[in-house]
C-alpha positions in Angstrom: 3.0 30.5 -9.4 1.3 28.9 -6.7 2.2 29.6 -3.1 1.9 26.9 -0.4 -0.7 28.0 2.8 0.2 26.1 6.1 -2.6 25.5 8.6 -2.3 25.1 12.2 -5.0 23.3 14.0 -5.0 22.5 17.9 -6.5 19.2 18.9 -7.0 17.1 21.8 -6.9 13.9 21.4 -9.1 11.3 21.9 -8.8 7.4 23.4 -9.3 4.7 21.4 -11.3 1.6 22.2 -9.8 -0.8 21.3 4.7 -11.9 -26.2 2.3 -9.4 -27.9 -1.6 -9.4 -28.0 -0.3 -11.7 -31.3 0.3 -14.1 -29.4 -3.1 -14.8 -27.7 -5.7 -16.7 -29.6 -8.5 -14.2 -30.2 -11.5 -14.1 -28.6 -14.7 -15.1 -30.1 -17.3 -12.2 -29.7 -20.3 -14.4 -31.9 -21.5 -15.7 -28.3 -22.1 -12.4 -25.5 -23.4 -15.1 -23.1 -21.5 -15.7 -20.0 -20.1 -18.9 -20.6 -17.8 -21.2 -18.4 -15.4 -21.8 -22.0 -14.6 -18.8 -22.0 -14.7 -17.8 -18.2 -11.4 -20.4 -18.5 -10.3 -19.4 -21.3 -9.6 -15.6 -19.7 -8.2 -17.0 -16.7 -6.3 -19.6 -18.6 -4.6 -16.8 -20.8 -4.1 -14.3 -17.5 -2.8 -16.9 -15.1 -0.2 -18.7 -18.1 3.7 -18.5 -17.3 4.0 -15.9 -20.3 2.2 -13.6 -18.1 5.0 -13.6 -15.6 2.8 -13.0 -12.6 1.4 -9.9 -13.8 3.7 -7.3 -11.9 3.1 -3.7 -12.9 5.0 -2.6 -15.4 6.3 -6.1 -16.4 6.3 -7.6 -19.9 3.6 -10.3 -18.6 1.5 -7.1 -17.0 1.5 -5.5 -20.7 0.0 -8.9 -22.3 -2.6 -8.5 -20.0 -3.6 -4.6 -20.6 -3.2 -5.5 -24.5 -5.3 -8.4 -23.8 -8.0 -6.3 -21.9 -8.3 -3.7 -24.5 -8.3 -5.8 -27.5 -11.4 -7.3 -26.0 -12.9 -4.3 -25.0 -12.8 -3.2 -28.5 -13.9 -5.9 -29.7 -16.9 -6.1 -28.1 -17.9 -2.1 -29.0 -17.1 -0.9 -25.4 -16.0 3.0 -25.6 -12.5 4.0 -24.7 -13.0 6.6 -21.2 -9.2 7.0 -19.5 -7.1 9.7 -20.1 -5.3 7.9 -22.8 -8.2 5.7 -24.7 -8.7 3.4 -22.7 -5.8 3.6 -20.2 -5.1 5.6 -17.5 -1.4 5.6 -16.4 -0.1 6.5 -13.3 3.7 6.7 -12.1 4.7 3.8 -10.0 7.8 3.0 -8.0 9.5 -0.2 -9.5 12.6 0.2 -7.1 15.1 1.8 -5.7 19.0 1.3 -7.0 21.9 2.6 -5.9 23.2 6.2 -8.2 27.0 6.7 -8.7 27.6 8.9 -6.5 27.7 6.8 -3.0 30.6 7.1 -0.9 31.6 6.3 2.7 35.4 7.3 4.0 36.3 7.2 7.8 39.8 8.0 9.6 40.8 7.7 13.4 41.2 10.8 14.6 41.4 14.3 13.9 45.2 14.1 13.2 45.0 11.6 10.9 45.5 13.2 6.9 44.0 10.2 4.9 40.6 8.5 5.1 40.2 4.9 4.6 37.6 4.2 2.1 35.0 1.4 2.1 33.2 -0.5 -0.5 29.4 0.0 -1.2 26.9 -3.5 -0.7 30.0 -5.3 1.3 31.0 -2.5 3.8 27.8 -0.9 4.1 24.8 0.0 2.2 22.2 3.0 2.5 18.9 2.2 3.5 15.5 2.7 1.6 14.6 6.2 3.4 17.8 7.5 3.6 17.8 11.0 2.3 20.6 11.7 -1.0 23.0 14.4 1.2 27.2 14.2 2.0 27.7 14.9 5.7 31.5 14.9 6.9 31.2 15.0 11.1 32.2 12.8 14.1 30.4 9.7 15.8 28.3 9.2 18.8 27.9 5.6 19.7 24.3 5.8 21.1 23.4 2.1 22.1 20.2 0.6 21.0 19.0 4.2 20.1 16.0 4.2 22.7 14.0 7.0 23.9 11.3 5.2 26.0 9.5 6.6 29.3 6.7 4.2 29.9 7.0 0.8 32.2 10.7 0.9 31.0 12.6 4.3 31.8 15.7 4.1 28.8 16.9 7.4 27.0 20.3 6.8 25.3 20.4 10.7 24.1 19.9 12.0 27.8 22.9 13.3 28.6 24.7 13.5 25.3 25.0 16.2 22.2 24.3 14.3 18.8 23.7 17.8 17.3 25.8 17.8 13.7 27.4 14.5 14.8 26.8 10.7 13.2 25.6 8.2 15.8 26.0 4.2 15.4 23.1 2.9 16.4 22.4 -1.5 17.0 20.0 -2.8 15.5 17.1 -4.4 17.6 16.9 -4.5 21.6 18.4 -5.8 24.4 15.9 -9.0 24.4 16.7 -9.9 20.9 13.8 -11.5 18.8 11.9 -12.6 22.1 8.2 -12.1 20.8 7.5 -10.9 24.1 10.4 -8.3 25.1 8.9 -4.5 26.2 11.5 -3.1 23.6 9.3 -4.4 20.3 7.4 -1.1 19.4 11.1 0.6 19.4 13.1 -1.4 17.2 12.0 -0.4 13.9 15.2 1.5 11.7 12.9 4.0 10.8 11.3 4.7 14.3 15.6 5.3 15.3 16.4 7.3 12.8 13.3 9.3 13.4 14.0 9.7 16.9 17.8 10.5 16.3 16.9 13.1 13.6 14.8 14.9 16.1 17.9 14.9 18.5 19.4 16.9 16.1 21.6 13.8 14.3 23.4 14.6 11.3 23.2 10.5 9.9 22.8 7.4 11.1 25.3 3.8 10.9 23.0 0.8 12.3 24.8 -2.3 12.7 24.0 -5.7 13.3 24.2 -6.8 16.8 26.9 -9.7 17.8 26.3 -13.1 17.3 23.6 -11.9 14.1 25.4 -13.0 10.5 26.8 -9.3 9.3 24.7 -9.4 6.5 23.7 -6.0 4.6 19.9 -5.0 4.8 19.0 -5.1 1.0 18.3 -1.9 -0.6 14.6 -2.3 -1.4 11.8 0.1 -1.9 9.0 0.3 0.4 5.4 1.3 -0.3 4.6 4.7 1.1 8.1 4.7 2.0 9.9 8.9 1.4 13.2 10.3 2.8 13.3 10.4 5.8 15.6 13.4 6.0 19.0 12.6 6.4 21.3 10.1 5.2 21.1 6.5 7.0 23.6 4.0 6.4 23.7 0.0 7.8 27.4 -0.8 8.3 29.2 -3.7 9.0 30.5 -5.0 11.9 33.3 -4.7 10.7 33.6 -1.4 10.1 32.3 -0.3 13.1 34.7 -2.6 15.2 37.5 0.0 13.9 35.6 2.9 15.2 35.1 2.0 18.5 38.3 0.3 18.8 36.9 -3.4 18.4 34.7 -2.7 22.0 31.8 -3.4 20.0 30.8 -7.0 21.6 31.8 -5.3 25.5 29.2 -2.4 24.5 26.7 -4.7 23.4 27.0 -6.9 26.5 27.3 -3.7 29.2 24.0 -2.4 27.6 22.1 -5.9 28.1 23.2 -6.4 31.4 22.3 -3.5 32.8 19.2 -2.2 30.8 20.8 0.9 30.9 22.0 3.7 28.5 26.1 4.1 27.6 26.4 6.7 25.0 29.8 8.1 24.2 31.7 10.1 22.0 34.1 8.5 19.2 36.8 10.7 18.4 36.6 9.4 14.9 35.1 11.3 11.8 33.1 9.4 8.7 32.5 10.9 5.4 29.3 10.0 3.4 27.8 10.2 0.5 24.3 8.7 -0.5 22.6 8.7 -4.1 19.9 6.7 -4.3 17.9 6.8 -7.3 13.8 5.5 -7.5 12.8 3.5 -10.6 9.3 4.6 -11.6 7.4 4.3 -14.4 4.1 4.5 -16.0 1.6 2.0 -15.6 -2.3 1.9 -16.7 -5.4 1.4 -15.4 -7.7 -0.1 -17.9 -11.3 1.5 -18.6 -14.3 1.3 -21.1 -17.7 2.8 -21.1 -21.3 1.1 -22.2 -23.4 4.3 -22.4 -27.0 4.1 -21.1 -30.0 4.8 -23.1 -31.7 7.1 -20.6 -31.5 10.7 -22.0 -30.8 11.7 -18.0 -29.7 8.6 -16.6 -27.0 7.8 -19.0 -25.2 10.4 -17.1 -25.1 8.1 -14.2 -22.4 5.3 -13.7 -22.6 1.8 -12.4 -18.6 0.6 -12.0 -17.8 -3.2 -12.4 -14.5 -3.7 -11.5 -11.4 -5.9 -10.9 -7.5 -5.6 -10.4 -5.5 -7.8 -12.8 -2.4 -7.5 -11.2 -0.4 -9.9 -9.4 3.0 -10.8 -7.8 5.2 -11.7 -10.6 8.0 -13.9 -9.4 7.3 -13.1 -5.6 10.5 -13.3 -3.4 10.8 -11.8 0.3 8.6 -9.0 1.2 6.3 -9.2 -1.9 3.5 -10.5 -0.3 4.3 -14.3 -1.0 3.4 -16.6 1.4 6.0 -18.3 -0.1 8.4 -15.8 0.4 11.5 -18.1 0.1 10.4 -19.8 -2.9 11.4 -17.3 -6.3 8.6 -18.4 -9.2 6.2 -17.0 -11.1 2.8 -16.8 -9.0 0.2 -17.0 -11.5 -2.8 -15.6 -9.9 -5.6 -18.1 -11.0 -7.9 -16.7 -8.6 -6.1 -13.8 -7.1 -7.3 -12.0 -9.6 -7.7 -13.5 -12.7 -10.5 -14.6 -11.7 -12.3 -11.2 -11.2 -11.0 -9.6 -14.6 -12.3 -13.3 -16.1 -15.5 -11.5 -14.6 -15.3 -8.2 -15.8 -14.7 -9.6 -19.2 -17.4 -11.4 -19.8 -20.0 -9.0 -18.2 -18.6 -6.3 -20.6 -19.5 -8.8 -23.6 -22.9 -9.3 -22.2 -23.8 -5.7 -20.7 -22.6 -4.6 -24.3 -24.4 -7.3 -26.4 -27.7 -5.9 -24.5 -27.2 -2.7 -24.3 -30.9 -1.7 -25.0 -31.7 -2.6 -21.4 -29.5 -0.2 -19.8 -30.9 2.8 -18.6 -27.2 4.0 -16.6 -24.0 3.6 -18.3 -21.7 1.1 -17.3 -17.7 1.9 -15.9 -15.7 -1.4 -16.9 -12.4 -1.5 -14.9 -9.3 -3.3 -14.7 -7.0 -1.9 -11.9 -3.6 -2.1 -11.6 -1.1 -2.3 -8.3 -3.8 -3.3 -6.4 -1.4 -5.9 -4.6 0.7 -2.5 -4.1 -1.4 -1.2 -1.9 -4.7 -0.3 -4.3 -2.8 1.7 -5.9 -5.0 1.9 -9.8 -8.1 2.7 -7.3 -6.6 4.9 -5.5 -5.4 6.6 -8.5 -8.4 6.7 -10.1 -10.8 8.1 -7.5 -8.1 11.2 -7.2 -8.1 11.3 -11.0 -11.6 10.3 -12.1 -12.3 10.4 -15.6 -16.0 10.6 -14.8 -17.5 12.8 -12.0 -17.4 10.6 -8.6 -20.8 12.0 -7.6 -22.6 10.5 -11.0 -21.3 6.8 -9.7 -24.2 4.7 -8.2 -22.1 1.6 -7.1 -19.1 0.5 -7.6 -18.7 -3.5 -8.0 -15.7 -5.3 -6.7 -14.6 -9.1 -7.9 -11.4 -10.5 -6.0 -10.9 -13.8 -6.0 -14.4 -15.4 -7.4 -12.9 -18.5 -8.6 -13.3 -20.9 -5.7 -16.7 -21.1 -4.4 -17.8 -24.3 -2.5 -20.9 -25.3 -1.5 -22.6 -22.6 -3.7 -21.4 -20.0 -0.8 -19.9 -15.9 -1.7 -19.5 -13.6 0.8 -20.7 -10.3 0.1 -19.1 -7.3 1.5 -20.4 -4.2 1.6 -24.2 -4.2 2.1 -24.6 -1.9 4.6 -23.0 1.0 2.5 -26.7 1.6 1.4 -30.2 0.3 3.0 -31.3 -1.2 0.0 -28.7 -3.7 -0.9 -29.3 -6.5 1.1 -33.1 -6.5 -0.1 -31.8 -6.4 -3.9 -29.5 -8.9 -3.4 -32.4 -11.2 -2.1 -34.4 -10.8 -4.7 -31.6 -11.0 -7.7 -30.8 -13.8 -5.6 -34.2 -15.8 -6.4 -33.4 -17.4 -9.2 -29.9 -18.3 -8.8 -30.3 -19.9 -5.4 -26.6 -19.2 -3.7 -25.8 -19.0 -0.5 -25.0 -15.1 0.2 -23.2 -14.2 3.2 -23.4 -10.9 3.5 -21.0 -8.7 5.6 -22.7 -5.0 6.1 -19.1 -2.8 6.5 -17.8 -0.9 3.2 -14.0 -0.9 3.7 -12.1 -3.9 3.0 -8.7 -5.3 1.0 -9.4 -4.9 -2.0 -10.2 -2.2 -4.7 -13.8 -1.4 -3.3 -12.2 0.5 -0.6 -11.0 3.6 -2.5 -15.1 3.9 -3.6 -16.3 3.6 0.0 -13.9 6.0 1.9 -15.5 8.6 -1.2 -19.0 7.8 -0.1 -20.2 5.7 -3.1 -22.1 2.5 -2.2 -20.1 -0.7 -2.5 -20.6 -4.5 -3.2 -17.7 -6.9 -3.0 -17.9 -10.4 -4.1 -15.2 -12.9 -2.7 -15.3 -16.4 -2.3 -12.3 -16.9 0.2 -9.1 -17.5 0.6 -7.5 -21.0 0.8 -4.1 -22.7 0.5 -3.1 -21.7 -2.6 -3.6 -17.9 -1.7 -0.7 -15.8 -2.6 1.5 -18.9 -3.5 3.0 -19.7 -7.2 0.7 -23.0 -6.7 -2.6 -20.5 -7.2 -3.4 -22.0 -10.7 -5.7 -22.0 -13.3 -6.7 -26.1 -12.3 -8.2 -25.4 -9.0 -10.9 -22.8 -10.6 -14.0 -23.7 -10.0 -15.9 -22.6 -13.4 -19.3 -23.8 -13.0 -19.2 -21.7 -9.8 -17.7 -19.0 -11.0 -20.2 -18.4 -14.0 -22.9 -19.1 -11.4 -21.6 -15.9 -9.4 -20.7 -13.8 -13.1 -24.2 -14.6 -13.9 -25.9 -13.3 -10.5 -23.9 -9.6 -11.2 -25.2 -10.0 -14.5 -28.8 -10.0 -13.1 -27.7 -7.8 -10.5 -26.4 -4.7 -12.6 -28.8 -4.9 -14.8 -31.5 -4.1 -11.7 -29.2 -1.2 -10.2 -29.2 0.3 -13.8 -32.4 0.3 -13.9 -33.6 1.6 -10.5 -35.7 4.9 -10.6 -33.7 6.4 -7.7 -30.1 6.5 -7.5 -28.7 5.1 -3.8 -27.8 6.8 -1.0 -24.7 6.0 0.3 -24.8 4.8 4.3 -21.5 4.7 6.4 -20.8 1.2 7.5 -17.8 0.8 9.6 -14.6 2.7 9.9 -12.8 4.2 6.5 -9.6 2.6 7.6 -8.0 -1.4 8.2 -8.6 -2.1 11.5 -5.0 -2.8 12.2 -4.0 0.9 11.4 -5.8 1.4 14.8 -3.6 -1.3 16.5 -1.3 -0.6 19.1 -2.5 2.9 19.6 -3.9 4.6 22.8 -5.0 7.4 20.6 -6.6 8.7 17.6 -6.4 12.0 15.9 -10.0 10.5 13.9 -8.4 10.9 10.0 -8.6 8.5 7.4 -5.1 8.0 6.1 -5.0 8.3 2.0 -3.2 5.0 1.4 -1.2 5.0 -1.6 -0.8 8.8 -1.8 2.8 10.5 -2.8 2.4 13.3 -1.0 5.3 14.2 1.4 3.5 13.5 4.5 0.4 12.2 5.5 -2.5 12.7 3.2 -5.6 12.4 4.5 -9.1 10.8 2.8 -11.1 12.5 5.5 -12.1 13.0 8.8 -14.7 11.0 11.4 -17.6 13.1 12.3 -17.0 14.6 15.9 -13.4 13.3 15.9 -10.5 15.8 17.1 -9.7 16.1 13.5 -13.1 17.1 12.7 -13.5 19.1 14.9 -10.5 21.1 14.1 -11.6 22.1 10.8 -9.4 19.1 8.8 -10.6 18.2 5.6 -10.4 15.5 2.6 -7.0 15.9 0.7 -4.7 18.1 3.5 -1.7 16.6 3.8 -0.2 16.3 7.4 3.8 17.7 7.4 3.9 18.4 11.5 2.5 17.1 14.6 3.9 19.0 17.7 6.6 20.8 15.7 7.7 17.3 14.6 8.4 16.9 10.7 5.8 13.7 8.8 7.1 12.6 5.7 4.8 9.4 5.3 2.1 7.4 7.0 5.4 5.9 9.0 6.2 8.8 10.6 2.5 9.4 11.4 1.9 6.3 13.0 5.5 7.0 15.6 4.1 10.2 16.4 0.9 9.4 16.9 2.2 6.7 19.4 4.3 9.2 21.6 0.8 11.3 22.4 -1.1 10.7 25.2 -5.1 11.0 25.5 -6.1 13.9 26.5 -3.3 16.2 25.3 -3.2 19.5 23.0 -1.4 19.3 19.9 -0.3 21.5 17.5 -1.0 19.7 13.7 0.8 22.0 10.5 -1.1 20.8 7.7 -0.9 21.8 3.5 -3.9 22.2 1.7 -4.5 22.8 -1.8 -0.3 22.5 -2.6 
């Protein structure tokens, strides 16, 4: 039995500036040279409608790990996941709606028989709704604000939600205007937050008047969790029978006046929610070239590249086509970078008498998901972290012009520019080189772990994250020209007497996870993570965390006695301190 140890830390905080593998033709092995045939050849096989976009976990996604591993064996490369040569790792498909979902209201107290309503037409739970039944009266709580800055609104001041529903409208008094002072409150989750910590028992959004009374559809969220208690978007409808059809007078009272007009609906609503999460297993892919160093072999260089992609696309998958529903093929993004890995696995392997290090070969999955397959990996290594050299990123290689790649990375140890240079000689690109570790793609779960990172990326362009990202606009010749640079490349960091020393090089963290905040508690969230709360990849030297004694892998569940179930819930705490103030951070390390 283990037993769970809460730490308390005070901190001030700080201000911020701020088809089977059959049906592939088989690849030819007689060549190991880095060729542009067969450069296209990978990509034309990854990025082909059968592949479906690559999703995780889809039919198209397995073609592709089959496709990996058949070629890994193939060209002698040693199995070295946790399964041969995968690694799998539960991830969440989904979210669908269980059997047991109810919703039941009646008028009053004296009434004997509740009306019952129809699930996806009456109402529909949302994604962080908790599973729970909760029988109680309603509060009609406006726009379900709480703010006390250069606009003074609090629509639970002088009203008891404790046990009770309250129907909440969606969005602010100022409606979509890009500009209104109500945009940082709106979020669903931000309400419910707040009305949980008013003591709420559930919450019924609904759509504001003159809005279509559409459902919000129930779809899973990355890094989304419970958030506690059940949440339910109802329709107009609905609610125009609890309040007695005074819905559009509310509505307009409220926006007129800026002004809170909470009351008490002596009606009752009984709910159930049961929602169930789809997840399922879905692999990394890994091989191993073993050095011929009696020491050095010991020592990894990683050459990596995520082969998912967005399968069909749709709203909210990342499309920047979101309206349009058809496969998105993933030419470059990233079938361009596994096309990469590929054929420096036939090559590395082909010449394996001139490595001194071994070699980590990598295809990641759910990278699109939020580097998920990285992530996972780095918290699940199958070889020890501190025996990786580098780790070498490829995301979208496929589109060079001009002979120009950015580099990223080359500050996360002093002697990478200088090798680049020199590699560099005879191949004559043009290197742009960007000096800070962290960035969107793979390479990122490496660098917040301290392990020197190079990240090779040729832009993005129309066709980025569009079904139009096809295998015609590849440039070959320039790919091969880049392939063949971290050919030469490798094979001089596998040879180097010294292994590198890793150098910090900008912050551990996007740059817009420190937008809109006045302050900073200094921790590097652990994107990706399932822990219930807010895992944490580290903390910034001489930050408040720091400082407090906060350390890689704790997991945040309270900040000022309020509860964090995600990075969500982080971020809406984090926005109601002020800089300067003393707060009380419960934290669970070690389970």
């Amino acid at each position: 039995m283990k037993h769970k140890i809460y730490l308390s830390f005070i901190m001030p905080i700080l201000l911020l500036g701020c088809s089977r593998i059959s049906d592939h033709k088989s690849i030819s092995v007689s060549n190991p040279e880095i060729t542009t045939d067969d450069i296209l050849e990978h990509i034309k096989f990854l990025s082909d409608d059968n592949q479906e976009g690559r999703y995780p976990g889809s039919e198209g996604s397995q073609k592709t790990v089959e496709y990996l591993v058949d070629y890994f064996k193939k060209n002698n490369i040693e199995p070295i996941g946790s399964n041969g040569y995968l690694q799998p790792f539960e991830f969440i498909t989904g979210v669908n709606l269980g059997e047991q979902n109810n919703l039941e209201s009646k008028g009053s107290l004296l009434e004997i028989y509740w009306t019952n309503h129809q699930v996806g037409s009456d109402y529909i739970p949302l994604e962080f709704s908790s599973n729970a039944t909760v029988e109680a009266n309603i509060v009609f709580a406006g726009y379900g604000f709480s703010i006390n800055d250069s606009v003074h609104w609090e629509d639970y001041a002088d009203i008891n939600i404790d046990g009770k529903w309250v129907m909440v409208l969606r969005g602010g008094p100022d409606g979509d205007s890009p500009h209104s002072s109500f945009t940082s409150h709106i979020p669903l989750r931000k309400k419910a937050l707040l009305a949980k910590d008013n003591k709420a028992a559930g919450v019924l959004f609904i759509n504001q008047a003159g809005d279509t009374d559409d459902l919000i559809p129930l779809k899973h969220a990355p890094n989304s969790t419970s958030i506690g208690i059940p949440v339910l978007h109802i329709s107009r409808r609905i609610a125009n029978k609890l309040t007695d059809n005074k819905l559009d007078a509310l509505q307009k009272e409220l926006d007129k006046n800026q002004a809170p007009n909470s009351y008490y609906i002596e009606k009752s609503v009984k709910a159930s929610v049961n929602l169930v999460k789809k997840i399922i297993n879905v692999p990394n892919v890994m091989g191993k070239i073993s050095g011929t160093d009696p020491d050095l072999k010991k020592e990894f260089i990683v050459i990596g590249a995520h082969f998912d992609h967005l399968g069909f696309g749709g709203n909210e998958s990342g499309s920047l086509s979101p309206d349009t529903l058809a496969i998105h093929n993933g030419a470059d993004d990233n079938a361009s970078g596994t096309a990469g890995v590929l054929e420096l696995a036939g090559k590395l392997s082909a010449n394996r008498n001139l490595l001194k290090r071994s070699i980590l070969l990598m295809g990641y999955n759910a990278e699109e998901e939020g580097l998920l397959g990285s992530k996972y990996f780095v918290n699940n290594p199958t070889v020890d972290l501190s025996m990786i050299v580098s780790m070498i990123n490829m995301d979208m290689i496929g589109r060079m012009s001009d002979k120009k790649i950015t580099v990223g990375g080359t500050g996360t140890t002093s002697e990478f520019e200088m090798i680049l240079k020199e590699v560099n000689k005879n191949h004559g690109l043009q290197l742009k080189m960007s000096p800070e570790g962290y960035g969107p793609s793979d390479h990122a779960s490496f660098y917040v772990n301290d392990i020197p990172v190079l990240f090779f990326f040729t832009g993005t362009h129309t066709d980025y994250h569009k079904p139009s990202d096809d295998w015609q606009h590849i440039n070959v010749q320039g790919e091969k020209k880049i392939v063949d640079l971290i050919y030469d490349l490798t094979l001089k960091l596998n040879n180097l007497d010294e292994k590198l020393a890793f150098t910090e090089a900008g912050p551990k963290e996007p740059n817009q996870s420190r937008r809109s905040f006045n302050v900073t508690f200094g921790v590097i969230p652990s994107y990706g993570s399932q822990a219930e709360g807010l895992e944490i990849d580290g903390a910034k030297k001489d930050g408040p965390a720091a400082n407090a004694g906060m350390q890689k892998g704790d997991v945040i569940i309270e900040i000022g006695g309020k509860e964090i179930k995600n990075i969500y819930d982080y971020m809406y705490r984090l926005a109601e301190l002020k800089s300067g103030q003393t707060v009380e951070v419960k934290v669970l390390r070690n389970n």
